[in-house]
C-alpha distance (Angstrom), angle and dihedral (degrees) to the residues before:
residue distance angle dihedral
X1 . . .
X2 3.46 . .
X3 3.68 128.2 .
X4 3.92 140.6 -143.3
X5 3.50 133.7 -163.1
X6 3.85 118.3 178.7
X7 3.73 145.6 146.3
X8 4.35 118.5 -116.7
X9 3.44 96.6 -88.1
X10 3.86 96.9 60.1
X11 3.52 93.6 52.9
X12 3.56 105.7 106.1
X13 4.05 118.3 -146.6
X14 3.45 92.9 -100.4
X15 4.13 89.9 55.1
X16 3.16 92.2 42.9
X17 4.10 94.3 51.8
X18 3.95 95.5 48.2
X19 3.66 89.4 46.9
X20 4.13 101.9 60.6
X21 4.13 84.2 31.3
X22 4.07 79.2 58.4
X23 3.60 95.5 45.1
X24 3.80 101.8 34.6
X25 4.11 84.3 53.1
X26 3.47 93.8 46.9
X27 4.07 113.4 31.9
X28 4.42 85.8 35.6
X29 3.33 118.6 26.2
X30 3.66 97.6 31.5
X31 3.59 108.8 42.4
X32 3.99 86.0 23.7
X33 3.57 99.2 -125.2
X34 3.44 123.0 154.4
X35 4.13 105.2 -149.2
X36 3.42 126.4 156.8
X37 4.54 93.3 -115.5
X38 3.54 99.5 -172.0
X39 3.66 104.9 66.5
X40 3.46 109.4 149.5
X41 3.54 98.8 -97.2
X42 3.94 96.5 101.9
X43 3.42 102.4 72.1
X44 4.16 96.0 35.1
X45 4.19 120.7 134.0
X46 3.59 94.2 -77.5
X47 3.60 115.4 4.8
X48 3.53 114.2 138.7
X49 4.05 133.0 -155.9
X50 4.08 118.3 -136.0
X51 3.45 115.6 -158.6
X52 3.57 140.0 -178.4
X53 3.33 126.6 -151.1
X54 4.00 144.9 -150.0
X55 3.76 102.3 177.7
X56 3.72 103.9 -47.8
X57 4.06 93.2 -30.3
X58 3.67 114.4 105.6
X59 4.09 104.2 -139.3
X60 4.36 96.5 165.5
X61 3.52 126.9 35.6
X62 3.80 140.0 165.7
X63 3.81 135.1 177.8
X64 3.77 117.3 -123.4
X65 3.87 118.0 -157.3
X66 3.87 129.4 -174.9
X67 4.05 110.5 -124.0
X68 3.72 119.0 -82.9
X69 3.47 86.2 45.3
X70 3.82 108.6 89.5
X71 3.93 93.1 -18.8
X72 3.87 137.0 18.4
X73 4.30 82.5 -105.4
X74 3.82 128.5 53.2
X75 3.71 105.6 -77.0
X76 3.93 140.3 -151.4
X77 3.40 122.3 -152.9
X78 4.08 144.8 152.7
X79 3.95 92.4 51.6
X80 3.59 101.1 176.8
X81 4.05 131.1 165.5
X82 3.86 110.7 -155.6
X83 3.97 105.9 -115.9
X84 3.68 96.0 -118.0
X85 4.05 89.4 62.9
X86 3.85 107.3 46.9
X87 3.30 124.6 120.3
X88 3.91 89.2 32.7
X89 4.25 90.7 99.2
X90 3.96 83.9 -108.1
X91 4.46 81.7 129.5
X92 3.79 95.6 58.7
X93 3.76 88.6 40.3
X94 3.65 93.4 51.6
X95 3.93 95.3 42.4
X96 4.07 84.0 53.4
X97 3.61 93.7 51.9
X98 3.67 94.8 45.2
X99 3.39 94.2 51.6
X100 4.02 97.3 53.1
X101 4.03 90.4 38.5
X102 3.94 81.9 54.3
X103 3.66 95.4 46.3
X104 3.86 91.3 41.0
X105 3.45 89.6 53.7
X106 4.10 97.6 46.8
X107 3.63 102.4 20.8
X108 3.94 112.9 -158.4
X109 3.74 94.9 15.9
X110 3.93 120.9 116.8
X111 4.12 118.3 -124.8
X112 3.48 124.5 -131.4
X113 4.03 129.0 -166.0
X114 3.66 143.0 -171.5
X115 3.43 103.2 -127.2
X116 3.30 143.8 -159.4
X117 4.13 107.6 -115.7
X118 3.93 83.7 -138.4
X119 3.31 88.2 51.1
X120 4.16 99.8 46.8
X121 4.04 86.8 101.9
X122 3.78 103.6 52.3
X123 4.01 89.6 45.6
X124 4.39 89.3 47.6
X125 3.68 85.4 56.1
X126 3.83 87.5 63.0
X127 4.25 84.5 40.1
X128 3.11 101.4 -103.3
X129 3.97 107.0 153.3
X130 3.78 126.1 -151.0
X131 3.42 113.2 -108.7
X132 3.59 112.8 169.5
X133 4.10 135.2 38.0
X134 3.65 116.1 -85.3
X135 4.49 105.0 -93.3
X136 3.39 130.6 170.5
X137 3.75 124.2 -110.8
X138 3.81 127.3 -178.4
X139 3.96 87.3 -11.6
X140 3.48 95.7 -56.6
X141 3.87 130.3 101.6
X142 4.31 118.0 -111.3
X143 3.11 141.1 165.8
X144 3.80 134.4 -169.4
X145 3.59 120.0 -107.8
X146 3.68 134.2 -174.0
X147 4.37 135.7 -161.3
X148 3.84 106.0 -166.4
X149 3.30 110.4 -155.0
């Protein structure tokens, strides 16, 4: 497994292509949510792109943002698993590298999310701590979470 960390502008077409396929499969079709995806966040000062690799085919990915972006801290966000590899612990392995990409890139800052509620478990095993009341967003049930570093 090979991984990939890298701001907007080093995506190259291809990246960029698998990656909204990935979400748009995942995050639309498959949890039938309409969203608008491409919200201008992608491609903001900062914002980086984690990707994980089998061979050239990107099978976890997750959307780093600087803070003031989508929170007041750095952020993480778009954590998706392609369908064909869950189950394998690719999830855990991608929330762990997200996290120390994220704190690499803004040392000493906390991270929040936008969970899943579903998910509120898997990301407290990492530390993340809830920090908002459960609320429903595009349909689907969230709450805020936060990892202090």
């Amino acid at each position: 497994m090979k991984i990939l960390c890298v701001p907007f502008a080093d995506l190259n077409t291809a990246q960029l292509y698998r990656i909204l396929q990935l979400r748009s499969e995942v995050f639309v079709l498959e949890q039938t949510c309409i969203y608008q995806d491409l919200d201008d966040k992608d491609s903001k000062t900062g914002a980086h792109h984690l990707m994980l690799l089998d061979g050239q085919d990107i099978v976890g990915y997750a959307r780093l943002l600087p803070a003031n972006v989508s929170y007041d801290t750095p952020s993480i966000g778009r954590i998706l698993v392609a369908p064909s590899k869950r189950g394998t612990g690719l999830g855990k392995e991608l929330i762990a590298k997200s996290v120390e990409f994220t704190q690499s890139l803004w040392p000493e800052a906390a991270i929040t999310i936008g969970a899943q509620s579903h998910l509120s478990q898997l990301y407290q095993s990492f530390g993340f701590i809830e920090i908002s009341e459960h609320y429903l967003e595009d349909d689907i049930m969230h709450v805020d979470m936060r990892l202090d570093n």
